[in-house]
N, C-alpha and C positions, 0 to 999 in steps of 0.2 A: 515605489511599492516595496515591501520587507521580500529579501530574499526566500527563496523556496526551497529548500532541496528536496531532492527525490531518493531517493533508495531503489537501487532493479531498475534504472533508470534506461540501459541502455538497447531495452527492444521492449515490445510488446504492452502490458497495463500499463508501464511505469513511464514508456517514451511518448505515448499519448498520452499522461498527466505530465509530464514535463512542457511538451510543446502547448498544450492548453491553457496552461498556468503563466508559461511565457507568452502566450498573442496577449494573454490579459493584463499583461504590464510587468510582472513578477520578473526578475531577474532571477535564474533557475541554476542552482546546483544539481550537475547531473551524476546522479552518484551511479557507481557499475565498477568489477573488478576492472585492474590496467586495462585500457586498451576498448575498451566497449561501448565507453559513452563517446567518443569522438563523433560519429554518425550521427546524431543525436544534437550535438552541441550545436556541427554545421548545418543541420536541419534547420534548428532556431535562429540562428545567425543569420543566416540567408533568408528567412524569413523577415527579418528584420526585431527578432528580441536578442537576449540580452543572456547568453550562457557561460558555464564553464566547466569542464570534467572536474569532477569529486572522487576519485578513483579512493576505493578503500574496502576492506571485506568488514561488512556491518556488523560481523558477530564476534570481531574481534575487538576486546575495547582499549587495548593503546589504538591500533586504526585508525577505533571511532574520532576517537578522542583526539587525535591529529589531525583527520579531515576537518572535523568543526572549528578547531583553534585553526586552519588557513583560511577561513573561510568569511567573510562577513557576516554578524550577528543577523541568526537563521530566524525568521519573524515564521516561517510556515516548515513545516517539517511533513512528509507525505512516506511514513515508515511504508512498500510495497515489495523490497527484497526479498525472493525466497527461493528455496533450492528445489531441490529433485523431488517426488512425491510419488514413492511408490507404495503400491499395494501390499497389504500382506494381511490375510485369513489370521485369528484368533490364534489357532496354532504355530502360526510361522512369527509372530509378534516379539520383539524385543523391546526389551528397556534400550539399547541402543537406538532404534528406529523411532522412539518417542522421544528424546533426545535432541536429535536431529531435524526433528519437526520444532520443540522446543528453543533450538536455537538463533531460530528467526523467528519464530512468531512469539519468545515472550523475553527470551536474553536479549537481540539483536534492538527491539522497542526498551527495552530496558534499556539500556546502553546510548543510543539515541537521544532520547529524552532528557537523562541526566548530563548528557553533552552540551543537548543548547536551553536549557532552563535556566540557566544566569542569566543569561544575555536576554531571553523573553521576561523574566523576573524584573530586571533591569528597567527593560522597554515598557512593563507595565502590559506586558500580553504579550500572545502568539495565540495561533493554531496548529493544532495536531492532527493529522489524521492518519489512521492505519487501515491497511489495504487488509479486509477480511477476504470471508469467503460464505456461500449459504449452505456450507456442508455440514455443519454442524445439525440445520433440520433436515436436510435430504436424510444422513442417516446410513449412509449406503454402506454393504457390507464392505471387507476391506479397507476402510479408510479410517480403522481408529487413530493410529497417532494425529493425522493432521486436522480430523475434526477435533480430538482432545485436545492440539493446540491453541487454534485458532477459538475454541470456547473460552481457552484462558486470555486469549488476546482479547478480546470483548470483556472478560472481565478484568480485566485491566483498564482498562478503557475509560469502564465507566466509577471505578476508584479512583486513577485520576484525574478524571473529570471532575466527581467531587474535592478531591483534596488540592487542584491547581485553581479553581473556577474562582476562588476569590482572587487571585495574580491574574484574573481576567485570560487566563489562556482557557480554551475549548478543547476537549479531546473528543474525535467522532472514532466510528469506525464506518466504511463504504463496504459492502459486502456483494462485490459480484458472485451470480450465476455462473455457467460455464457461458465467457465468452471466448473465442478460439484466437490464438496467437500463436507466434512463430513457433512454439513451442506442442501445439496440438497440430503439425504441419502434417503429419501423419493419419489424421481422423480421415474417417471415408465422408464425401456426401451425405450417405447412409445413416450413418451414426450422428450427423448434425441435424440430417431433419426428423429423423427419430424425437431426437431431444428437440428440437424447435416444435415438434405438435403437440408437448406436452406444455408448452409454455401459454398459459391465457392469450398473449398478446400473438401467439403463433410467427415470430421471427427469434432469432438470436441476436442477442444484444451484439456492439460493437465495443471495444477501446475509448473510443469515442463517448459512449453512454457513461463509462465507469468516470473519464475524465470530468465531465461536465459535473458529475455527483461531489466528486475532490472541488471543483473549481467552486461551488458554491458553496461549503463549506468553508473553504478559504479566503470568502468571501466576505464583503460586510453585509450582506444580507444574510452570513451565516450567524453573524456574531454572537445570535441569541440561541443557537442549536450546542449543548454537550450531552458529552454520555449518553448519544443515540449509533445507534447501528442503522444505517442505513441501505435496506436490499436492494440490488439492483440487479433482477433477472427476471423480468417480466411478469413475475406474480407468478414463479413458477411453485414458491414454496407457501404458497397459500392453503389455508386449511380444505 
């Protein structure tokens, strides 16, 4: 099966689409600055697939452009890298702070994309997918830069979607809800079933959920899905 790589591969969304993609056959690049996909890699290993640290910071494009050129011709790319996501009120808002939400959700895909597109051009296809988010309709105060991001990452998406789809590659996007990882280690109880009773389906999604969404798109029963955004938080953002 075509190589995978991952992006933010080395804990949390990105280490459950890595290990997913691997039980499925996928021989997986696991991308994370130095030193962070190693856990990750032997996870897979010992499982019995098929990995290898991809160590590179995605927003930088000599990096990019280094990792992909060691790597074998990337058939699946899973853009989910991203950084810190703080708040800030209308008043406290910087052009820097949009910036920095901008540098992973639409440089760091930029940059990616035009890394392994020869090689998918080549092969006569690939798939893409980039790890959203549903903040864009939740809407919540505070969070203008990274919903303004993450709208432009969907619109990206679905451009090229259309402008790749006759090279036969697919560009989706999977747009988790809040599901909690190593990174939300801090949430109370409290504040998870808050939000799990607003969810129709009344649980919080897992890692797990987000992954299975990647894997079938990466799939050949995806083959026929581009230029969709795909929510996955229980029908939280339903009208």
């Amino acid at each position: 099966m075509d190589l995978a790589l991952v992006t933010g591969a080395g804990r949390g969304l990105g280490a459950a689409i890595a290990r997913r993609l691997a039980s499925g056959g996928h021989p997986v690049a696991v991308n994370d600055l130095p030193g962070r996909a190693d856990a990750v890699v032997d996870a897979i290993t010992r499982a019995g697939g098929t990995a290898i640290a991809a160590p590179a910071d995605v927003t930088d494009e000599d990096e990019v452009r280094a990792m992909v050129a060691r790597l074998d011709p990337v058939g699946v790319l899973v853009a989910n890298a991203t950084g810190p996501q703080p708040t800030a009120t209308i008043e406290e808002l910087t052009w820097r702070a949009h910036l920095n939400q901008l540098e992973f959700f639409v440089k760091s895909p930029t940059l990616l994309v035009q890394a392994v597109l020869p090689a998918m051009r080549a092969r006569g296809g690939g798939r893409i997918v980039q790890i959203g988010s549903d903040m864009p309709d939740r809407a919540l105060p505070g969070w203008s830069a990274y919903a303004a991001a993450k709208s432009a990452q969907l619109a990206l998406t679905r451009v090229w979607a259309r402008e790749l789809g006759p090279a036969g590659i697919t560009v989706n996007v999977v747009a988790p809800g809040w599901i909690p990882v190593e990174r939300h280690a801090d949430s109370t109880e409290e504040e998870r079933a808050g939000y799990a009773a607003e969810v129709p389906l009344r649980y919080l999604g897992t890692p797990a959920d987000v992954a299975g969404a990647v894997a079938f798109l990466a799939s050949d029963e995806g083959a026929f899905v581009t230029g969709q955004c795909l929510t996955v938080n229980g029908g939280h953002t339903l009208g």
